[in-house]
VOZA-377640 format. One line per 10 residues: number of its first residue (from 1); their letters; for each residue x, y, z of C-alpha. Coordinates in Angstrom, 2 decimals. Last residue first. Layout:
NUM) A) X,Y,Z ~ ...
***
This chain:
161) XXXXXXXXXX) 7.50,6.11,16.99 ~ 4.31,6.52,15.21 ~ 1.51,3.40,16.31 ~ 1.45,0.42,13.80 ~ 3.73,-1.90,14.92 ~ 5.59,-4.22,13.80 ~ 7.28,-6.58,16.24 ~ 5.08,-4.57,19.02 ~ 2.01,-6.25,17.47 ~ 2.83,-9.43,18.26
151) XXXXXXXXXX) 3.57,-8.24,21.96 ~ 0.54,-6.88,22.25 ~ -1.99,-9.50,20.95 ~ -0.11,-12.32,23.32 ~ -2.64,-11.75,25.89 ~ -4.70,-15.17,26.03 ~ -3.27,-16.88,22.54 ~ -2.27,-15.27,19.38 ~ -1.10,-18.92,16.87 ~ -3.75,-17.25,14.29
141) XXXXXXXXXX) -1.31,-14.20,14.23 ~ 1.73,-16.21,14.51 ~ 0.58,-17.66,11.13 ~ -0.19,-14.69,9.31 ~ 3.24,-12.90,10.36 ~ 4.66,-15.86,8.87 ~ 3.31,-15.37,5.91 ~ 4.52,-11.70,5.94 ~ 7.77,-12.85,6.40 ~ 7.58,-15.52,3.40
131) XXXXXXXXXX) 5.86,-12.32,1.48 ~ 8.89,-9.97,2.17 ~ 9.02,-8.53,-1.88 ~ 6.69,-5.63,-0.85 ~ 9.09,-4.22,1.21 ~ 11.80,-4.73,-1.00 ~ 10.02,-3.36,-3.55 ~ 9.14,0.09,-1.46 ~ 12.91,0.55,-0.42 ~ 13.85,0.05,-3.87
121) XXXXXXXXXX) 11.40,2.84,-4.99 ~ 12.57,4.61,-2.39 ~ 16.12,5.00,-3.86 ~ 14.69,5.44,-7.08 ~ 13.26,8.83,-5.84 ~ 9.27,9.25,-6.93 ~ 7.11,11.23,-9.03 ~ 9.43,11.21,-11.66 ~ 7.17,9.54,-13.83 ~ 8.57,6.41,-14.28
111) XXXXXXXXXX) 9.14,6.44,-10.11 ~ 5.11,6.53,-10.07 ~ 5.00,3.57,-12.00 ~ 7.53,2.18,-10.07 ~ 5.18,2.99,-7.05 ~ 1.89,1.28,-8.45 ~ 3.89,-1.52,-9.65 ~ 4.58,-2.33,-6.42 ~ 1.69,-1.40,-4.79 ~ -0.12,-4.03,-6.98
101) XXXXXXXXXX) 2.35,-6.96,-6.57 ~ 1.75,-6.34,-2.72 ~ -2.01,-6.35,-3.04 ~ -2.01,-9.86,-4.91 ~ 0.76,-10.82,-2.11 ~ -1.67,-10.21,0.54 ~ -4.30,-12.30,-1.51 ~ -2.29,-15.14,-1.68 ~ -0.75,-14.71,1.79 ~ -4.77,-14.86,3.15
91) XXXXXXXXXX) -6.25,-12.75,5.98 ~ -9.38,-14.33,7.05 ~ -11.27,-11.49,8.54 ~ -9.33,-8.82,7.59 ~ -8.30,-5.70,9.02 ~ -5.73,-7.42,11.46 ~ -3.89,-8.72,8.69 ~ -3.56,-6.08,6.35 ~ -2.82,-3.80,9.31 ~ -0.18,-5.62,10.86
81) XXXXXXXXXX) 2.61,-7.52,8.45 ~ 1.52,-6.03,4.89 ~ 0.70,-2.17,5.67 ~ 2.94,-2.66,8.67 ~ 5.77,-3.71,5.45 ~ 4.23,-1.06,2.97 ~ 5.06,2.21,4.79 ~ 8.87,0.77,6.62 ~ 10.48,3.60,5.27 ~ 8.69,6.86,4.43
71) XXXXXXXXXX) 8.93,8.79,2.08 ~ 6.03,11.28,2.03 ~ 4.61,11.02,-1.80 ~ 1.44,9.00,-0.37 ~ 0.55,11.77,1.69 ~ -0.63,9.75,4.98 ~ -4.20,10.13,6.74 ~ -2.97,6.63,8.49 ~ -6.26,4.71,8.05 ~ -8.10,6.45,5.60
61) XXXXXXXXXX) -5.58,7.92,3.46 ~ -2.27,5.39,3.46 ~ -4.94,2.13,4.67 ~ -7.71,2.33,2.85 ~ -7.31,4.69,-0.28 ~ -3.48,3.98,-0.78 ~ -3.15,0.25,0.10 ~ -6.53,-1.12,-1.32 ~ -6.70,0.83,-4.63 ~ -2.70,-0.71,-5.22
51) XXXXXXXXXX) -4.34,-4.20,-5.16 ~ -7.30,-3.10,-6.80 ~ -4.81,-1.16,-9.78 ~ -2.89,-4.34,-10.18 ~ -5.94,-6.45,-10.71 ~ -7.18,-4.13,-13.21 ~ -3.79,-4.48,-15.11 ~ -4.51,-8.49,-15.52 ~ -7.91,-7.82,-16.57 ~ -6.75,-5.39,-19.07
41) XXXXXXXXXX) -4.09,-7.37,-20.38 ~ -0.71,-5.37,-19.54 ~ 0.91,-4.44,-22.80 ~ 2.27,-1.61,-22.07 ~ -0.69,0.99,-22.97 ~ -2.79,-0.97,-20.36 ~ -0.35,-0.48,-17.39 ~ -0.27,3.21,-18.03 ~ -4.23,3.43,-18.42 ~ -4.01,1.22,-14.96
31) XXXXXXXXXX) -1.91,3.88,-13.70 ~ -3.91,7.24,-14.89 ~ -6.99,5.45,-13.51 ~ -5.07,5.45,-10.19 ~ -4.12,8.48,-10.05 ~ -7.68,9.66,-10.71 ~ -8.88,7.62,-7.92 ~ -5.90,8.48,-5.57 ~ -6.97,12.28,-6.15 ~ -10.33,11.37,-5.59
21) XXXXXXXXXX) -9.27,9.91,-2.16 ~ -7.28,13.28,-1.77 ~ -10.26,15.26,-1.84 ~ -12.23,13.25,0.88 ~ -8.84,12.78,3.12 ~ -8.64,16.64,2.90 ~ -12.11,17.52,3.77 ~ -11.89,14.78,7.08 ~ -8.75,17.20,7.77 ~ -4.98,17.49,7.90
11) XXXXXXXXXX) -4.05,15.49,4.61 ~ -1.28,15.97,2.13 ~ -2.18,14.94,-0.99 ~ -2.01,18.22,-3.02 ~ 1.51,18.29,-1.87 ~ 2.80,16.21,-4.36 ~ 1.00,18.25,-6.93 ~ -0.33,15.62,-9.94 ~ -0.55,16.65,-13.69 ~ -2.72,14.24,-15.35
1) X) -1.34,11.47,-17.69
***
């Protein structure tokens, strides 16, 4: 496994987000290489890795210019019941929860490495273990009707409070 920095992936500039995308893509190769070398079928570990791909390059670096080591509560559930969602054109729970199984294993991975606190690694599972909510967060999205956007929104929101 490389030798990662926590605070190699913090990001204040268009640089930054560049450098630490390449950071996730190592990371990431070290993870599926993990997954691999415990018995994960290669297929099945790829799937894991594009799932976790998908949360930290396009939403934790390119939409939120987040370090992925900065604990934060509540990461993975706008990830799941906002952004996911309104970045897709026909967001599906199936491939939600695809993505969600990914992250997951992406951050107890991490935790095996010491990487990460056990206490957020439970935060992060529970997150990513609220598919009937997210499912419903589907559904009331495609119920949205003349200026209900905002208040749908406001039940998870995606702007810093």
């Amino acid at each position: 496994m490389s030798t990662f920095v926590k605070t190699d992936f913090s990001i204040a500039s268009v640089e930054d987000e560049l450098r630490v995308d390449e950071l996730c893509r190592k990371l990431l190769r070290d993870f599926h290489q993990h997954l691999v070398r415990n018995g994960v079928p290669p297929l099945e570990a790829g799937t894991m890795a594009h799932g976790a791909d998908y949360f930290l390059r396009d939403y934790l670096v390119s939409a939120r210019r987040r370090n992925l080591f900065q604990e934060k509560e509540g990461i993975v559930r706008t990830f799941a019941a906002t952004w996911y969602i309104i970045s897709n054109l026909e967001p599906t729970v199936g491939e939600l929860e695809g993505h969600l199984n990914g992250v997951r294993e992406f951050y107890r991975f991490l935790h095996s490495t010491g990487l990460l606190s056990r206490e957020y690694l439970g935060k992060i599972e529970r997150e990513c273990g609220d598919i009937h909510w997210y499912e419903e967060r589907i559904d009331s999205f495609w119920d949205i009707s003349d200026d209900g956007y905002l208040a749908w929104e406001r039940e998870c929101s995606l702007k810093e409070g």
